[in-house]
Every structure is written in C-alpha cells, then in structure tokens.
C-alpha positions in Angstrom: 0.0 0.0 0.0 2.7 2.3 0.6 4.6 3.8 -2.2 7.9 1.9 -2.2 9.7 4.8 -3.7 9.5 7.1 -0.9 12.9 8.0 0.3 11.7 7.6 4.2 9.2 5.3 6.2 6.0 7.2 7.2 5.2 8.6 11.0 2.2 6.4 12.3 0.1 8.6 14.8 -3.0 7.2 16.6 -5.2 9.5 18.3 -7.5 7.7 20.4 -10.8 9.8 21.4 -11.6 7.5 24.4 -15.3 6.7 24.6 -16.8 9.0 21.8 -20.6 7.9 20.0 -20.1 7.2 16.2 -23.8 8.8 16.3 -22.6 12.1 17.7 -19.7 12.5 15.0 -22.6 14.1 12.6 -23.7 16.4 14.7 -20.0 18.2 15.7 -18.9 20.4 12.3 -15.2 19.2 12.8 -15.6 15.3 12.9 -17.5 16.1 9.3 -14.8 18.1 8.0 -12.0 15.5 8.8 -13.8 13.0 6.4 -12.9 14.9 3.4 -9.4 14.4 3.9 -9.7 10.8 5.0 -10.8 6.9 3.8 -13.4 6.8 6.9 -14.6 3.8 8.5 -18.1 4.4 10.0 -18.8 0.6 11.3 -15.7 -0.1 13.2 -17.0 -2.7 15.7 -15.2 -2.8 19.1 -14.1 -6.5 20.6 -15.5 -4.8 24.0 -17.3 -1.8 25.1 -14.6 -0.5 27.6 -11.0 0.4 27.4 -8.5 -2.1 28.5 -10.1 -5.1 26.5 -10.6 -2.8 23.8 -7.1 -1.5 23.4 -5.6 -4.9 24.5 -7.5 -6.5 21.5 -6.4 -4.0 19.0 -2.8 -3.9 20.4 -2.5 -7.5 19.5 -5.0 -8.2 16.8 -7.0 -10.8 18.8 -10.0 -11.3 20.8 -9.5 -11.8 24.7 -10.2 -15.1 25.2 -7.1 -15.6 23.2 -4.8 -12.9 24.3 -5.9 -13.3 28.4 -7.7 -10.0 28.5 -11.5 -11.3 29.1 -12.6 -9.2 31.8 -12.5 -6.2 33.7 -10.1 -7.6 36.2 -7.5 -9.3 33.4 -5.7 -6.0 31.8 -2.5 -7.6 34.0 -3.8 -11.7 32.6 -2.5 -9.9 28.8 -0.4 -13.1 27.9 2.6 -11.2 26.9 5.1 -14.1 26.5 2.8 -15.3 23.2 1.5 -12.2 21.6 3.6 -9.8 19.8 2.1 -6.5 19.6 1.6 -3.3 17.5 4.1 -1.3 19.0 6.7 -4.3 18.9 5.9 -5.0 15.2 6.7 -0.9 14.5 9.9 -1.4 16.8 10.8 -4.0 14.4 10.8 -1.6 11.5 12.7 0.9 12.7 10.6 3.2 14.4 10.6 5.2 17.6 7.6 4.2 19.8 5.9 6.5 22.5 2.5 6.8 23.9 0.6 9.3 26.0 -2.0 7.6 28.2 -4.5 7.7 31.1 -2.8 4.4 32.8 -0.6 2.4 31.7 -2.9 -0.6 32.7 -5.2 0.2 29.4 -2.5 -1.0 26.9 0.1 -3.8 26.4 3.3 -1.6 26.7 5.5 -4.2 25.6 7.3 -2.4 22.4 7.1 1.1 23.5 10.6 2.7 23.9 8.9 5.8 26.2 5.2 5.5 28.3 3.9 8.5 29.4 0.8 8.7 31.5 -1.3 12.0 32.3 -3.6 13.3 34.6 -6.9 12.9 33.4 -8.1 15.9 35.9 -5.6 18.5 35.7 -3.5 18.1 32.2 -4.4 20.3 29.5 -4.3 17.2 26.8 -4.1 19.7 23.9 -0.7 21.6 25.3 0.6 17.8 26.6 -0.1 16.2 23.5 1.2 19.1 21.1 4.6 19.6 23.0 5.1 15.6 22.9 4.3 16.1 18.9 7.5 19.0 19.3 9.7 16.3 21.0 9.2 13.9 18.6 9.2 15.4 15.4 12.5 14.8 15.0 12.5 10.6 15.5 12.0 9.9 12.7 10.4 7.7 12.2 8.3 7.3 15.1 4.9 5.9 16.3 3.2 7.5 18.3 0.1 6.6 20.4 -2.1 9.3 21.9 -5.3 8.7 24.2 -7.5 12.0 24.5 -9.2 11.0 27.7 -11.9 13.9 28.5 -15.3 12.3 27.7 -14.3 9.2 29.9 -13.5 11.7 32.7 -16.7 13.6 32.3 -18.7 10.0 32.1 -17.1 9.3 35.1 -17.0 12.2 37.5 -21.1 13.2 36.4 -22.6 10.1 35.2 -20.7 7.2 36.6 -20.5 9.0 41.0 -23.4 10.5 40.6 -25.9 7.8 39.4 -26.8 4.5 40.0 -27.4 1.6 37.4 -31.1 1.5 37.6 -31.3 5.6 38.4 -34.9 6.7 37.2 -33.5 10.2 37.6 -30.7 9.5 34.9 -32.6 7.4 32.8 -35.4 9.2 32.3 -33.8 12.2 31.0 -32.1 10.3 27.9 -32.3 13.8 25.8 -30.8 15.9 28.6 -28.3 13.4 29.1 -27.3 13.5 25.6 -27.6 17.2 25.1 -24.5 16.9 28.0 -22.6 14.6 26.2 -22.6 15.9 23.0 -20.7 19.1 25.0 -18.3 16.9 25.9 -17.8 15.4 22.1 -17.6 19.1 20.7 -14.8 19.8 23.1 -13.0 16.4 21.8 -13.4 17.8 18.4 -11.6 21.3 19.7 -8.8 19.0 21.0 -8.4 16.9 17.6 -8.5 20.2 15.5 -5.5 22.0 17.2 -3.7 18.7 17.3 -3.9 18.3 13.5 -3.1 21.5 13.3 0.0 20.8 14.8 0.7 17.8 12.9 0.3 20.4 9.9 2.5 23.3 11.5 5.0 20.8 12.7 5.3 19.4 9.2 4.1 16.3 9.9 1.2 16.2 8.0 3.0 15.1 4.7 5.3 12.2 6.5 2.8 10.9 8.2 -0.4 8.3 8.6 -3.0 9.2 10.9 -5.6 7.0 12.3 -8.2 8.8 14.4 -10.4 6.6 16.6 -12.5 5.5 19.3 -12.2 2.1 21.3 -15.6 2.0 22.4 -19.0 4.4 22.6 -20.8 5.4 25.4 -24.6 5.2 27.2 -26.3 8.3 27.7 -29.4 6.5 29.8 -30.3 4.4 26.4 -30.6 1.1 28.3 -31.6 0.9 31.7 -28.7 -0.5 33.7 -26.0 0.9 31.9 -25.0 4.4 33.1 -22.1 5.1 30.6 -20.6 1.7 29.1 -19.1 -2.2 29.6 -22.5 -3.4 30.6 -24.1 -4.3 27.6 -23.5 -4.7 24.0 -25.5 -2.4 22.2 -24.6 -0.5 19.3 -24.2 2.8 21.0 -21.2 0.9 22.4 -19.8 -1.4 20.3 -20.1 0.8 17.3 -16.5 2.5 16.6 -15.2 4.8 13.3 -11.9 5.1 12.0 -10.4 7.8 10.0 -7.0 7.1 8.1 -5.4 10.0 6.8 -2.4 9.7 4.5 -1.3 10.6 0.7 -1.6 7.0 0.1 -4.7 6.7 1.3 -8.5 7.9 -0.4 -9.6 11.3 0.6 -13.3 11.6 1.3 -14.0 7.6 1.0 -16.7 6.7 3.4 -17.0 2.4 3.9 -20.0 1.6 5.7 -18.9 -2.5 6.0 -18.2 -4.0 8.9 -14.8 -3.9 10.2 -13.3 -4.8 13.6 -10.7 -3.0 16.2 -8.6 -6.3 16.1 -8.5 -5.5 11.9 -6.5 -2.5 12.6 -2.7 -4.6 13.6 -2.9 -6.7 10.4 -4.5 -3.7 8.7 -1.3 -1.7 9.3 1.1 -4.7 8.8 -0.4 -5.0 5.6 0.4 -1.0 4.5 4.0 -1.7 5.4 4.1 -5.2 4.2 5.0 -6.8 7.5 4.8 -10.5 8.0 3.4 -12.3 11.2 5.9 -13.2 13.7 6.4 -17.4 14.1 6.9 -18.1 17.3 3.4 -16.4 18.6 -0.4 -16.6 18.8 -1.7 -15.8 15.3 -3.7 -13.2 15.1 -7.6 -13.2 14.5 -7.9 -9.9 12.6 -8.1 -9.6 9.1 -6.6 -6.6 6.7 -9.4 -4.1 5.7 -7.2 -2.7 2.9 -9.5 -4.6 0.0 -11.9 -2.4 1.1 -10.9 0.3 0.0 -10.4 -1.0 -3.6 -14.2 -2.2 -3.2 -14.0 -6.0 -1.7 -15.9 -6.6 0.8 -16.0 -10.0 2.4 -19.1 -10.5 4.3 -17.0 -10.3 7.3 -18.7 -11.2 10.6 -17.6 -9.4 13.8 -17.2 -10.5 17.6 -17.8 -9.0 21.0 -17.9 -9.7 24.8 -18.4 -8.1 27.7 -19.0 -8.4 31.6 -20.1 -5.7 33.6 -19.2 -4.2 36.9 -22.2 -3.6 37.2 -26.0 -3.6 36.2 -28.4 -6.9 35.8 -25.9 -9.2 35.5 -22.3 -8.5 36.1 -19.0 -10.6 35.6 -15.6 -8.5 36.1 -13.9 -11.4 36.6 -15.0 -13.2 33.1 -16.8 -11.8 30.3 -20.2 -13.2 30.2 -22.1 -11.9 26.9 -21.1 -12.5 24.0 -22.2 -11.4 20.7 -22.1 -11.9 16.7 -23.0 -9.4 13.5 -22.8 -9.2 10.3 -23.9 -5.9 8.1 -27.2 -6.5 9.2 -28.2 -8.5 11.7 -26.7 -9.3 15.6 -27.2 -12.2 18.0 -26.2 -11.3 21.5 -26.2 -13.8 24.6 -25.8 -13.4 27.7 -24.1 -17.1 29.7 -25.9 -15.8 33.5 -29.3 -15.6 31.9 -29.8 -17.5 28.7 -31.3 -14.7 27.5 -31.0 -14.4 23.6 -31.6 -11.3 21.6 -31.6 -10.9 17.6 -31.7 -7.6 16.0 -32.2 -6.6 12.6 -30.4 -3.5 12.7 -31.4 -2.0 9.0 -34.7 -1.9 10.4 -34.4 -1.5 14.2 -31.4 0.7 14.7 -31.9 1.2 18.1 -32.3 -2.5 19.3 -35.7 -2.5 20.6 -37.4 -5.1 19.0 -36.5 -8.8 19.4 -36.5 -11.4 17.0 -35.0 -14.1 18.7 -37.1 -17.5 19.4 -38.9 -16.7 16.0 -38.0 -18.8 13.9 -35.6 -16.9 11.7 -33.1 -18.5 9.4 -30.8 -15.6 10.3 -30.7 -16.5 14.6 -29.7 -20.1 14.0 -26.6 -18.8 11.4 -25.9 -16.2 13.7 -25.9 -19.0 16.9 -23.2 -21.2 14.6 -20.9 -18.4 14.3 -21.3 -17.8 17.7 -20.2 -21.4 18.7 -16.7 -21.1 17.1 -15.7 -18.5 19.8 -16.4 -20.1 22.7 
C-alpha cells in the first residue's frame, strides 16, 4: 500500500478519542470536516465496550479469550510471552515508539521505547499532547500513540458518582443526558483540530499516517442498567469509526462494512508489508485494505463483555457474547440465557427482538457464535 519509492518510512500517529458515540460524530462540524481528507470507516466494531479489552485487543489483533484480557479484572492476565504486539511489530521496523496515556494498565506496553501517563483531571491534553508532537518530530520515524481522555472523565465524575445503574433520575432524561454529552464530544473535536493542526505546523502532516479513533461508545441513559458503558452490547457501544489519513490513502472515501478493532494490527502490517511473527499466537484480525479498492468479504464481527455492574455482572469473566454481520446481531448473555436478535437496517436502536422466532438468520448467527467459545 505504501509507495515503495519514498525515500523515508512514514510517521504512524493514533489519536484515540476514548469513549466518543459514532452517532454524535454528525452532529459536531469538525468530525465532518475531517472525512474529506480521510478513507473513513463508519462501522468499526469494538471486541469490548470498555477500554482495556478494547485496546488490549487492538494492540494485539486478537479477541480476549485468546490474548488473556477477558474481563475487567484481566488487563495484568494480557499473555505477553505469546502475543507480539503493534508497537513491537513498529519497533521492528525501525521506528521510535511513545505513547501518551491515562494508565498504563489500558494498553500492552511491551514495544514502547517511552510510556507517558497524564492526569486525566488536571493536564491540559491539547498543550501535553502538542509539545510531545515537538519532541518527537524529529524521530523519525516514530509511532506515536495518543489517548484524548476527557469524555471518559466527564462520564465518570457526572454520570458514573453520581448515578446508579437503575437511576430513574438518569434514565429518564435520555435527551438531557445526551444534550451533555454531545458538550463533551464538541470539546473532543476542539482538542483533535489543534492537534492536527500541529501535525500540519510541525510538518508532519505530509510524513505521516493518521488513524483517528475511538475504542468504544458510550450510554447516555439508552438502556436501563448501563450508566455510561461495559454493561451491555449495544450498538451505542460497540459501534466505533476510523479515520486514516495519508497521501496514500483515499480522501473523502466513506466504507459503511463492517470492520473490527482487532483488523487494525494486520491492517497496518499489511500497508508496510510486515509478516506475522512465528513463534506467537496468530492473530484473529483480518486486513481491511481490500476495502478500499471495493472488496468486501461479508466479514462477521465478535464482542464480549462483563459488567461491573447492572443486571448481570462478571468482572472477573466476560459473560455476553455477541455476533453481526452488516445487518443483523445475535447477542447472549451465559448468566441468563437470554438471547436477543436484531435486525439492525430496520431496528437501529435495538428495541425489537426477533430471537425464538424462527428466523433462518438467529440459527446462522448462533453457529458463528459457537466457534468462539
């Protein structure tokens, strides 16, 4: 994918926007603007709906039950000894690796020549994040792994103390609640902006891919029992984006298939034509390069989750699992038994379902489902 007569190996930067809504990109100007000069991903499916099995997933291009990271509790269970990582593959090449993050639980650091962790209450993320960018500029070339933190922080200190998981208050006032979030994306948007801007002033911008993402979405009161996220598997959740930006990649190129987070490791080693390592747990994810010249391979995506909290919670093991396609989504949860099937080109918002009807599409969708556990 990369032209092989450049005279120097591309920057790689990855701006996480932890915990942003793919449904409140549309509605802040900036995350619109930033698809013109990017192949955007709208369906990015997260393996799980919070951070550390998110990122531990896409760090390694595998799902948690085969990299150790199943659960809330696990992030230290990461089996490092048999996965080899993003940042280790991009130490291979060459490249300088750093990372700016809330802790340095939510990642496997293994590969990263520099960790830097930050305040989530009293850094200023856009001055952090920018001088890092100064420091670096001249490592070339580096990769470089930044975690914008804010809505997470806000979820936290006025959703998360404040309410409980079955708060009538909180849940009751979905519009209100989202009205407040969307604040909180527009001010992620802000932070994104003068970082690219940077990038741009820094002269970056030419040298350089950028992936723009988020690991997982966020509740605003849409189900009872989940306050913010982790809970449940819902698409307000699971749902991700991706923006790559780069001369060798498509400006303005929207792709509305399914992809996954775990898609992203063998997605890069494919631009930089990178072999899997022998010696280590192969990796689940699949390169979503073909997509963009227009193949799309019916790809079906996985998810899991256990709660801290709400009806039926399981930090210590995920307990619901879940299967999609393009169109459809089993989810089940292992304490219950409950199953739920969702047509989601007709039920967006996951309200109606068709499970225990009869439909060709829950018993296909139960035999993908099988080959995970």
């Amino acid at each position: 994918m990369i032209n092989l007569f450049r005279k120097k190996k591309p920057n790689v930067i990855m701006i996480m926007i932890d915990g942003l809504r793919h449904d409140a990109l549309s509605m802040v100007p900036y995350y619109n603007e930033l698809k013109k000069e990017a192949t955007f991903f709208s369906r990015l499916i997260t393996y799980a709906p919070y951070t550390i099995g998110s990122l531990h997933a896409l760090f390694s291009g595998m799902n948690g039950n085969q990299n150790g990271v199943n659960g809330y509790y696990r992030s230290y269970s990461f089996d490092k000894k048999n996965c080899f990582t993003l940042a280790q593959y991009m130490k291979e090449q060459g490249y300088y690796t750093e990372c700016d993050l809330i802790y340095e639980s939510i990642i496997p650091t293994q590969g990263f020549e520099k960790v830097r962790t930050h305040d989530e209450f009293k850094d200023d993320l856009t001055k952090k994040h920018s001088e890092i960018l100064n420091q670096i500029k001249n490592k070339k070339p580096f990769f470089l792994f930044l975690d914008y933190s804010k809505i997470h922080t806000n979820l936290v200190s006025n959703v998360i103390k404040k309410y409980s998981d079955f708060d009538r208050e909180y849940f009751n006032n979905k519009d209100n609640n989202f009205k407040n979030y969307l604040e909180w994306a527009k001010a992620s948007a802000d932070y994104l902006k003068s970082i690219i801007e940077k990038i741009k002033d820094a002269k970056l911008w030419d040298d350089s891919i950028i992936l723009v993402f988020t690991d997982h979405g966020g509740s605003t009161g849409d189900k009872v029992g989940e306050r913010a996220y982790g809970v449940y598997l819902y698409e307000y959740t699971l749902r991700c984006f991706l923006y790559i930006i780069g001369k060798d990649f498509p400006k303005n190129l929207q792709i509305d298939h399914i992809a996954q987070s775990i898609d992203i490791l063998p997605t890069i080693m494919d631009i930089f034509s990178v072999k899997e390592k022998d010696g280590y747990k192969k990796i689940q994810g699949k390169s979503f390069l073909p997509f963009i010249k227009g193949k799309h391979d019916g790809r079906i995506a996985y998810s899991e989750t256990g709660g801290l909290g709400g009806p039926t919670p399981s930090p210590e093991k995920h307990n619901l699992k879940c299967v999609r396609n393009d169109r459809w989504k089993l989810i089940y949860n292992e304490s219950s038994k409950k199953k739920e099937l969702y047509d989601l080109e007709a039920d967006p918002e996951e309200k109606d379902n068709l499970a225990g009807k009869g439909l060709a599409e829950e018993k296909e969708l139960w035999e993908e489902l099988q080959k995970y556990n």
